[in-house]
Every structure is written in structure tokens, then in C-alpha cells.
C-alpha positions as CSV (number, residue, x, y, z in Angstrom):
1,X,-51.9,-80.2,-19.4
2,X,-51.9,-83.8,-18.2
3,X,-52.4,-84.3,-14.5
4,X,-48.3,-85.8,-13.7
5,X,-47.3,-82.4,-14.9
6,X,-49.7,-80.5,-13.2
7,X,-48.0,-82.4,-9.8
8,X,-44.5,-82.0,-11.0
9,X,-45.0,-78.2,-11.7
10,X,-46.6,-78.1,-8.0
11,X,-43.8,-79.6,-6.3
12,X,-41.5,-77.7,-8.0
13,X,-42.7,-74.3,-6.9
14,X,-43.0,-75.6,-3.8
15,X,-39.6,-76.4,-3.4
16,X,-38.4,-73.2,-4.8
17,X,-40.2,-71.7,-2.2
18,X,-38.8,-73.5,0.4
19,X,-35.4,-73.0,-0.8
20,X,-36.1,-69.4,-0.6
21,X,-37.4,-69.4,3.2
22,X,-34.5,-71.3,4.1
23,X,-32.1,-68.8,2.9
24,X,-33.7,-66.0,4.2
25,X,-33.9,-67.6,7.5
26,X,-30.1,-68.8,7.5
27,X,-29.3,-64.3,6.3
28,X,-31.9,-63.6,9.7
29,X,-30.2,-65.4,11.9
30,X,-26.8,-64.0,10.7
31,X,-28.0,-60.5,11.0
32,X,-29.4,-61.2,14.6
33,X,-26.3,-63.2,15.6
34,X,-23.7,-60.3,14.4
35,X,-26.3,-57.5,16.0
36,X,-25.9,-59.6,19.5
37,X,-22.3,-60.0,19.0
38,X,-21.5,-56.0,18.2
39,X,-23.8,-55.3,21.3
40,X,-22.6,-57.5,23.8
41,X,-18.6,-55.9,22.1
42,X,-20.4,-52.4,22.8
43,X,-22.0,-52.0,25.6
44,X,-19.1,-53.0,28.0
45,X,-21.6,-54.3,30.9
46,X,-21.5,-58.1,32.4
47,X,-23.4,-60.4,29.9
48,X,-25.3,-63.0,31.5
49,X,-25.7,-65.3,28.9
50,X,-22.0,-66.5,29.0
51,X,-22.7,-68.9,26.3
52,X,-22.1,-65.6,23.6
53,X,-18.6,-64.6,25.4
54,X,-17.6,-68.3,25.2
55,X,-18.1,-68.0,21.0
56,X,-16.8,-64.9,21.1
57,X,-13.4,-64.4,23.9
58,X,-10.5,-66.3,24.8
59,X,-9.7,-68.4,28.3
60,X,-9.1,-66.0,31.4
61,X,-6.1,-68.0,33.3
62,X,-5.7,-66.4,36.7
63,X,-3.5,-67.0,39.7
64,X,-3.7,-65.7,43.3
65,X,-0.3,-64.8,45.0
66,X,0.7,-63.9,48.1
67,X,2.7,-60.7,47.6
68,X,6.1,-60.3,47.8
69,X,7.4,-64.2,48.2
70,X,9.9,-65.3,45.9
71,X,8.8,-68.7,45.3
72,X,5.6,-67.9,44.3
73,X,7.0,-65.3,41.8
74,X,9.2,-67.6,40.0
75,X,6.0,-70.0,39.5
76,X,4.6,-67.2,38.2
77,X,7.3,-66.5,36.1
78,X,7.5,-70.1,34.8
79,X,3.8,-70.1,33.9
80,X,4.1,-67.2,31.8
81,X,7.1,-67.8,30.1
82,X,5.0,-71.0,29.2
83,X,2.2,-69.6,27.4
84,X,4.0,-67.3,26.0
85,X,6.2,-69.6,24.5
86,X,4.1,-72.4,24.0
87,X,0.4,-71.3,23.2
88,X,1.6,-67.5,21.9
89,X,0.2,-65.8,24.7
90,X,1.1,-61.8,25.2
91,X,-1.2,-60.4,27.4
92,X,-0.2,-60.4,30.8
93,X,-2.9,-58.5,33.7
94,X,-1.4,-57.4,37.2
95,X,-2.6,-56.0,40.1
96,X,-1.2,-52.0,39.0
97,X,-2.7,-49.3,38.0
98,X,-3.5,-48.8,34.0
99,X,-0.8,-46.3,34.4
100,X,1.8,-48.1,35.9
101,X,1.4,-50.9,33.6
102,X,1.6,-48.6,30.6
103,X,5.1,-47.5,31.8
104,X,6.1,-50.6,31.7
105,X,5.3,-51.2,28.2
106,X,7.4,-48.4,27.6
107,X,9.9,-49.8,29.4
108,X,9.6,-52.5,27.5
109,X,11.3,-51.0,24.7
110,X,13.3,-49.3,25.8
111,X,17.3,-50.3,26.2
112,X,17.4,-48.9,29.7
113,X,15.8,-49.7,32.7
114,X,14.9,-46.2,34.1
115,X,11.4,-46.1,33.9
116,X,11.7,-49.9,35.7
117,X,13.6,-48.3,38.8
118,X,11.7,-44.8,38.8
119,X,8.2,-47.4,39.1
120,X,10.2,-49.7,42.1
121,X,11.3,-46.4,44.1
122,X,7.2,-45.1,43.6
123,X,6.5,-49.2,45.1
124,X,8.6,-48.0,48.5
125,X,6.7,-48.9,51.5
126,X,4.5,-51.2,49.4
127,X,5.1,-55.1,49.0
128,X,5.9,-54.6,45.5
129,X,9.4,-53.1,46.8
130,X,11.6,-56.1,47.0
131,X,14.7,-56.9,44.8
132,X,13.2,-60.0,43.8
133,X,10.0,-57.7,41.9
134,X,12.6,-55.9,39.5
135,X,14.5,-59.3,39.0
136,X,10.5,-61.0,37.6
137,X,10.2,-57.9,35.4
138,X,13.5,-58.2,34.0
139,X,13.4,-62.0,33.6
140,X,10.0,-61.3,31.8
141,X,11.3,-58.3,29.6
142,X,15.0,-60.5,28.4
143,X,12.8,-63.9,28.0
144,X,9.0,-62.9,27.1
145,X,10.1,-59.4,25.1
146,X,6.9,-59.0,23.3
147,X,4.6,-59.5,26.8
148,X,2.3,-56.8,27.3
149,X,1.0,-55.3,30.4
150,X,-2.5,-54.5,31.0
151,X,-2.7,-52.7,34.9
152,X,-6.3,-53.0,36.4
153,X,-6.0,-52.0,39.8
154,X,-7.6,-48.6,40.8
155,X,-4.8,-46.0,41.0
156,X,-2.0,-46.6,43.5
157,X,1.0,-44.3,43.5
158,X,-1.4,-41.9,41.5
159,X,0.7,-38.6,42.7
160,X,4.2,-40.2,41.8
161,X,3.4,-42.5,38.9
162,X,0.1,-41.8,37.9
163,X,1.1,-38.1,37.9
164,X,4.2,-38.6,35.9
165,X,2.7,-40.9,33.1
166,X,0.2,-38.1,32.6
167,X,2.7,-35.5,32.0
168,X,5.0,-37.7,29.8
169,X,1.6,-37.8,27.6
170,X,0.8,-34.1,27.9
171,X,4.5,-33.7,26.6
172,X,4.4,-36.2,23.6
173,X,0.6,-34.4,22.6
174,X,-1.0,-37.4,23.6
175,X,-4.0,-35.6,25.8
176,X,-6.7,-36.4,23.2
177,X,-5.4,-40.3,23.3
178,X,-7.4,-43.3,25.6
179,X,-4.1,-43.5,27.4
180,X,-4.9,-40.1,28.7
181,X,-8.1,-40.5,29.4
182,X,-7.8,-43.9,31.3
183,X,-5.0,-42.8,33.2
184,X,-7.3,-39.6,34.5
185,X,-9.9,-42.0,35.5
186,X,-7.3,-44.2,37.1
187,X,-6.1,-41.6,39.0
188,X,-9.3,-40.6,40.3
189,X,-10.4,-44.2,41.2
190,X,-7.1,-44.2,43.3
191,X,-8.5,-40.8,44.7
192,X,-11.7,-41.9,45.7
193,X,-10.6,-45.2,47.0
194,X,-7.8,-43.8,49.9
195,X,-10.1,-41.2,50.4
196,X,-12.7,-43.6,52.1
197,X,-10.7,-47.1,52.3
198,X,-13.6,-48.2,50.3
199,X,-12.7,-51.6,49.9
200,X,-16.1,-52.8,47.7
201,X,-15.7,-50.2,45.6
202,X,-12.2,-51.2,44.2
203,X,-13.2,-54.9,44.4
204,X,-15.9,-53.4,41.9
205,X,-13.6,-51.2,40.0
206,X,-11.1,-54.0,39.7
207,X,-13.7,-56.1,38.0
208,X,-14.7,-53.0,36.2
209,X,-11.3,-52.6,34.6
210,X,-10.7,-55.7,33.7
211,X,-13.5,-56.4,31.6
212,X,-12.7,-53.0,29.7
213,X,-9.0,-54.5,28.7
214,X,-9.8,-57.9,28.1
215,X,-13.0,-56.7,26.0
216,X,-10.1,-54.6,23.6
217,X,-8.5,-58.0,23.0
218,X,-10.8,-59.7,20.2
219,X,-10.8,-63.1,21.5
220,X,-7.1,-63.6,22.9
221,X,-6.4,-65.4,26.0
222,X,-4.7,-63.9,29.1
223,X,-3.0,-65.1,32.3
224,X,-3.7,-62.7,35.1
225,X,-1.8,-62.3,38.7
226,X,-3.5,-60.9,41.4
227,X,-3.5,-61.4,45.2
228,X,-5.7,-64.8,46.7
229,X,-8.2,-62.1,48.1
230,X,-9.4,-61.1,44.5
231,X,-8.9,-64.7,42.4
232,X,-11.5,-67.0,44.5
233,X,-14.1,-68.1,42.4
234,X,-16.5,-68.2,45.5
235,X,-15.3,-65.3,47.4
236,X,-16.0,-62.3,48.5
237,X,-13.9,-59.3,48.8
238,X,-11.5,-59.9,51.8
239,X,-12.5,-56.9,54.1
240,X,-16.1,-56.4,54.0
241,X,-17.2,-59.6,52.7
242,X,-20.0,-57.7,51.7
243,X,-19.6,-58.1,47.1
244,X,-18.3,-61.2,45.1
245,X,-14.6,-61.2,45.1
246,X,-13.2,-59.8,41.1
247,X,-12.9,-63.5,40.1
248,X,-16.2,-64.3,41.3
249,X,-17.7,-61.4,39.4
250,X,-16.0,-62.1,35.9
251,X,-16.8,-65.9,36.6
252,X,-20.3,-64.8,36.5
253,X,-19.4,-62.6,33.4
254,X,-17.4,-65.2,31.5
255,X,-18.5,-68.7,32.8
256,X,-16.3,-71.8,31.8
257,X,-13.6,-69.0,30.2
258,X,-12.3,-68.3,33.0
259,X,-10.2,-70.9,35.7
260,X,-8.4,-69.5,38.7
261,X,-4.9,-71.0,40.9
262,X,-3.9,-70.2,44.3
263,X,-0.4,-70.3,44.3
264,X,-0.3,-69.6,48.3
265,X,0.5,-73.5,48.0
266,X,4.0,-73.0,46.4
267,X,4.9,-70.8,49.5
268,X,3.5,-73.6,51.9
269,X,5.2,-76.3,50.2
270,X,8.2,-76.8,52.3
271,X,9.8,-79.4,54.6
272,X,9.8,-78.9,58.4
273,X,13.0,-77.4,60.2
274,X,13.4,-80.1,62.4
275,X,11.7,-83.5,64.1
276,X,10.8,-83.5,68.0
277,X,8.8,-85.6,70.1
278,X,5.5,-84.8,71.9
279,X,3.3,-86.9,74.1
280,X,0.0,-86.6,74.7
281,X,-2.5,-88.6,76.4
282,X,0.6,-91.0,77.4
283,X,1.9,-91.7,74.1
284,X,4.9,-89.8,72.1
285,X,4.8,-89.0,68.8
286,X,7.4,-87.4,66.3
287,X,6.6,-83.8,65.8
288,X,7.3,-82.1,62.5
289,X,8.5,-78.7,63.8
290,X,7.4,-76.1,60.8
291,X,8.4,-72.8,62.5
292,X,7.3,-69.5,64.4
293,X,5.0,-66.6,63.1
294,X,5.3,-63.2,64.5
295,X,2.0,-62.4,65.8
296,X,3.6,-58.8,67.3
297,X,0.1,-56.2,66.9
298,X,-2.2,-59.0,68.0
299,X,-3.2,-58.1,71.2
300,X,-1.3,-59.8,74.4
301,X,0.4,-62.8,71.9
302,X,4.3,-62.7,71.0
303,X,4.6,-65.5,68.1
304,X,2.9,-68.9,67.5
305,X,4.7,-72.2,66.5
306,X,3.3,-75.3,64.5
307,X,4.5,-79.1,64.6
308,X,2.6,-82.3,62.7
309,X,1.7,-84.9,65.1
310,X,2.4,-88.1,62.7
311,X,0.5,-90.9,62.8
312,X,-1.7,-89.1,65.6
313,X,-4.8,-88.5,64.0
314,X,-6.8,-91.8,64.3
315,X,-5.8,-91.8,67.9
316,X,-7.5,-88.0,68.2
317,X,-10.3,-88.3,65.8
318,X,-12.7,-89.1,68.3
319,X,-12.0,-86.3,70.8
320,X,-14.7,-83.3,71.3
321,X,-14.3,-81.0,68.5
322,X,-14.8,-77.6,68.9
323,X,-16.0,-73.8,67.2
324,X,-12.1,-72.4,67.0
325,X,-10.9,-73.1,63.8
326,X,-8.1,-72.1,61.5
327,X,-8.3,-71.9,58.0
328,X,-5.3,-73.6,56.4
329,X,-4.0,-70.4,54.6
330,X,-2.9,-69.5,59.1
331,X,-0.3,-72.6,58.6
332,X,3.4,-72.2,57.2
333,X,3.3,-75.7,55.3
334,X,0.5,-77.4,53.5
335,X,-2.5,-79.5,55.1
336,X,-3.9,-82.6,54.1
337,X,-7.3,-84.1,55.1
338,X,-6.6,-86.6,57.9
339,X,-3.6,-84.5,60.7
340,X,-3.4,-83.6,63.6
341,X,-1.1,-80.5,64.8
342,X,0.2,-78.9,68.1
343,X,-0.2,-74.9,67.9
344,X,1.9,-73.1,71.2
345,X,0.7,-69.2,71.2
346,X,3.6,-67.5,73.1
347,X,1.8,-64.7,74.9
348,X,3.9,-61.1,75.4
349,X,4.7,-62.1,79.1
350,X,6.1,-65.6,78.3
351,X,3.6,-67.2,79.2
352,X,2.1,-69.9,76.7
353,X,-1.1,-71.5,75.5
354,X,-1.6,-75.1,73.0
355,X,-4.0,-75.7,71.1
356,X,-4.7,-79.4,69.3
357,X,-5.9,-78.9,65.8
358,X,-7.4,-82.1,63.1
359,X,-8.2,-81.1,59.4
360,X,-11.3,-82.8,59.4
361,X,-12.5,-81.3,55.7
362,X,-14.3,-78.3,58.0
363,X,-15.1,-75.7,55.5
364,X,-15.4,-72.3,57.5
365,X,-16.6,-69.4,55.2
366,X,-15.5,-70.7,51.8
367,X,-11.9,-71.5,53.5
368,X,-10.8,-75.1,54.4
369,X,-9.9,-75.0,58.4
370,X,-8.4,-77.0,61.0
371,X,-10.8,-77.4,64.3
372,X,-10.1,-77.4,67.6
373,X,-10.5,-80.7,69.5
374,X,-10.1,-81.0,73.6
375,X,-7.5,-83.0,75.0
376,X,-7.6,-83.8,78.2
């Protein structure tokens, strides 16, 4: 055999070869990617490299309320009845129990709304009972009929609801189902929880939960509602401040799949009641009255009341600014960077003290605040 062949024989095993490694790398590296995939699906525990849930879930769209306020609700209302329209979302999370959510599926489908009002009178004494809660769910169920409710909360209501569900599924031989078994854990979460007040430990379940439903989803997106004290992406839980807030722990689960919205804003966003005038330091400015809050159970102080001093903030921004602050979410209206405000505190014996706040961008405890300045 001449030399050129011997070469051309060479190189062709050694491309064979090659050809071969490459395949059985490419199968490797399938196997290993579909093992970390069924793993990270199995094991139901936070997954630090977020890179994997990003390949493998949908987005997480979540928005913090204030409970109860109609204006927020509607918002909420509109922004689900656009993704469900629009980008074919049907998974909707609340702030309920498993339970209570899986009632409402059933109501759902039903061509009644009994279950509906048997869940509203269980909601008496709560914020939940309000006649503009039942109008949302109905809106939802006539316009966004396929929507589904997934319930995370630990179990509220667990010996009206909670007890109820659990019977309607003992009657329909449903005791060997999940639904049975999550709404027995539900109900003991709920147990536990107004058994201690233990407020990290629902923060925790809350988180807990909600992984466990969106995990079932294969890859769908959701929009969630919760209260602001659970959706801050930097916050901790509102009473202890002791654990990351539910949002901040599924941020840290899910990464860049996950966006949060406080809607507080859509409550705040309204015009003032009236205009006065108020001097200080020898000149009068227009005053946006924006109301009174009841502060009745704060010790020795009636109600407070807020006006916008226009055009008075380059005149105050030099003045001694204190420690008091208050964080913006304390104010009926919205705040911008750059005002200055009058607060009156109406103590329980008429007597009254004022306060002269600036939004200066102070950030106190993850919260944009007001501060205090002296005015002499």
C-alpha cells in the first residue's frame, strides 16, 4: 500500500472516531440535562441555580394589594382579564387557603352562586367581606370562565370552609385524592399558625405552597394577588421582619421569572378635596388638602390630616432635617421626589401638633419616606 493511502485510511478512522465521541457526548449531556431537569421537577425544594427554572417554568406576575379597596380590585380585575385574554393565561394564585380556592373552582362550574356566598359569609369579619369581593369573582367567573384558582395561604376559615370542603370530598369518595390530602395539611397549617400568631412561619408556608402549585404547572405563566406585605422583592415579612418576605423568597427561587407590582399606587392616585392656603416662614402657599385618617387606637391621637405645600420645597430644602420619617405608603395620595407637606396630628383632647415633611429620596427600611425638617 502506497504511502497517500496509508494517510487517507488514517484520517479517515480518525474522523470516524471523532464523529463517534461527538455523538456520545451530545447523548451525555442529554441524559444529564433531562436527570437535572426531573430532579429539580422532583424534589420540590428552592433551586439555586435559577438558570434551570428559567429553561424550564413560565413568568411569575405578581401584584401587591391593599385589601379590600375597590379601585385596586378593578385594576386587578383588568390585568387579568388581560392575560387571559391576550397571552392565554388561566392560572390565577390568591391569598386563600388551597381549600377555599378549590371551592371556587367548583363554583366555577357551577350555574349557581351558592358555594360563592357560603365562602363570603365564612370571609365575615375579615377584609375579604365586602360587596365589591363577590362582584370581582363574578366579573372573573362571566368574563375569564375557564380561570383557575390556585389558594396558597395557610388555612383561614379552616373550621367553616376548610371543614366543609373536606366533607364534600369524604362524600364524593375523594379521601384517597391530593385534594384531600392538601386540604388536611391546609387545615393544619391554619391550626398551627392562630395557635401561635406565628407570622414567619406562614410567611414560610406561603412561599412553601406556592412553589408546590406553580411546580404542577409544566411551564405556564401565572399572575398572583397577594397583599404589599408578601409581594416586595426586598422585603421581609411585615411583623417580625425577621425572614424574606414570599416574593423575596421565590425571587431567590426563580430569578428573572418572576416581577412584582404594588398596586397601593392605584388607591393613592387621587386628586385633593380641596385647595387652602398656608404660610410659613412669612410666605403663603396653596395647600392641596388630601384628607383625614382615623388614627383612633393610637395612643393619645384622634385623626391626622395632609396638605401639599406647592412650589414650597426649594424654599424648605435647606432646613434641618430630622430622624422622624414616614414612609409614603402613611399618605392618602402619591409622593413625588421633590414636596413638601403639612401633617396636623389631632390629639384626643383637641389639642394639635404639625409636623413639616420633604420627600428627599430617604429610603427607611426598604420603604421610600418623607423626613422631618424643623421650621422655625
Amino acid at each position: 500500500m502506497n504511502d497517500n493511502r496509508k494517510i487517507y485510511l488514517a484520517k479517515a478512522k480518525l474522523l470516524i472516531v471523532n464523529c463517534l465521541l461527538l455523538a456520545l457526548i451530545v447523548v451525555l449531556a442529554a441524559c444529564d440535562s433531562s436527570s437535572v431537569s426531573r430532579t429539580a421537577n422532583k424534589s420540590g425544594q428552592p433551586i439555586k441555580d435559577t438558570t434551570v427554572m428559567t429553561q424550564a417554568s413560565g413568568h411569575i406576575y405578581l401584584y401587591g394589594e391593599i385589601h379590600a379597596e375597590a379601585k385596586i380590585m378593578d385594576k386587578e380585575f383588568e390585568l387579568w382579564s388581560d392575560y387571559y385574554q391576550n397571552e392565554g393565561m388561566r392560572h390565577l394564585f390568591v391569598e386563600h387557603p388551597y381549600y377555599t380556592a378549590e371551592y371556587l373552582n367548583l363554583w366555577m362550574q357551577a350555574d349557581n352562586d351558592d358555594i360563592l356566598e357560603a365562602i363570603y359569609k365564612d370571609w365575615e369579619g375579615t377584609a375579604a367581606h365586602t360587596p365589591h369581593t363577590k362582584t370581582f369573582f363574578k366579573k372573573i367567573k362571566k368574563e375569564c370562565p375557564e380561570t383557575i384558582f390556585h389558594g396558597t395561604d395557610v388555612g383561614h376559615q379552616y373550621d367553616s370552609t376548610g371543614i366543609r370542603f373536606l366533607s364534600y370530598l369524604e362524600a364524593n369518595d375523594l379521601t384517597e385524592s391530593e385534594q384531600y390530602t392538601l386540604t388536611t395539611e391546609a387545615i393544619q397549617q391554619g391550626r398551627l399558625y392562630y395557635s401561635k400568631e406565628d407570622d414567619v412561619y406562614r410567611e414560610n408556608k406561603m412561599t412553601e405552597n406556592f412553589i408546590r402549585e406553580f411546580e404542577k404547572l409544566d411551564g405556564e405563566s401565572i399572575m398572583g394577588i397577594y397583599g404589599v406585605a408578601h409581594t416586595g422583592l426586598d422585603g421581609m415579612d411585615y411583623h417580625t421582619q425577621s425572614v424574606p418576605s414570599m416574593a423575596n423568597q421565590l425571587q431567590e427561587h426563580y430569578g428573572d421569572n418572576l416581577s412584582s407590582e404594588d398596586l397601593s399606587w392605584v388607591f393613592r392616585d387621587i386628586e385633593p378635596l380641596r385647595v387652602d392656603y398656608i404660610t410659613l416662614r412669612g410666605k403663603k402657599y396653596e395647600a392641596a388638602y388630601f384628607g383625614k385618617q382615623d388614627l383612633t387606637g393610637f395612643k393619645d391621637y384622634a385623626y391626622r390630616e395632609f396638605w401639599r405645600l406647592e412650589g414650597a420645597y426649594e424654599d424648605l430644602k435647606d432646613l434641618t432635617l430630622t430622624e422622624n420619617v414616614l414612609p409614603y405608603n402613611n399618605y392618602p395620595m402619591l409622593i413625588e421626589t421633590g414636596q413638601a407637606f403639612e401633617i396636623r396630628y389631632t390629639k384626643v383632647d383637641d389639642t394639635i401638633e404639625i409636623e413639616h415633611h420633604l420627600s428627599t429620596g430617604k429610603v427607611w427600611e426598604g420603604m421610600d419616606s418623607t423626613q422631618q425638617i424643623i421650621v422655625e
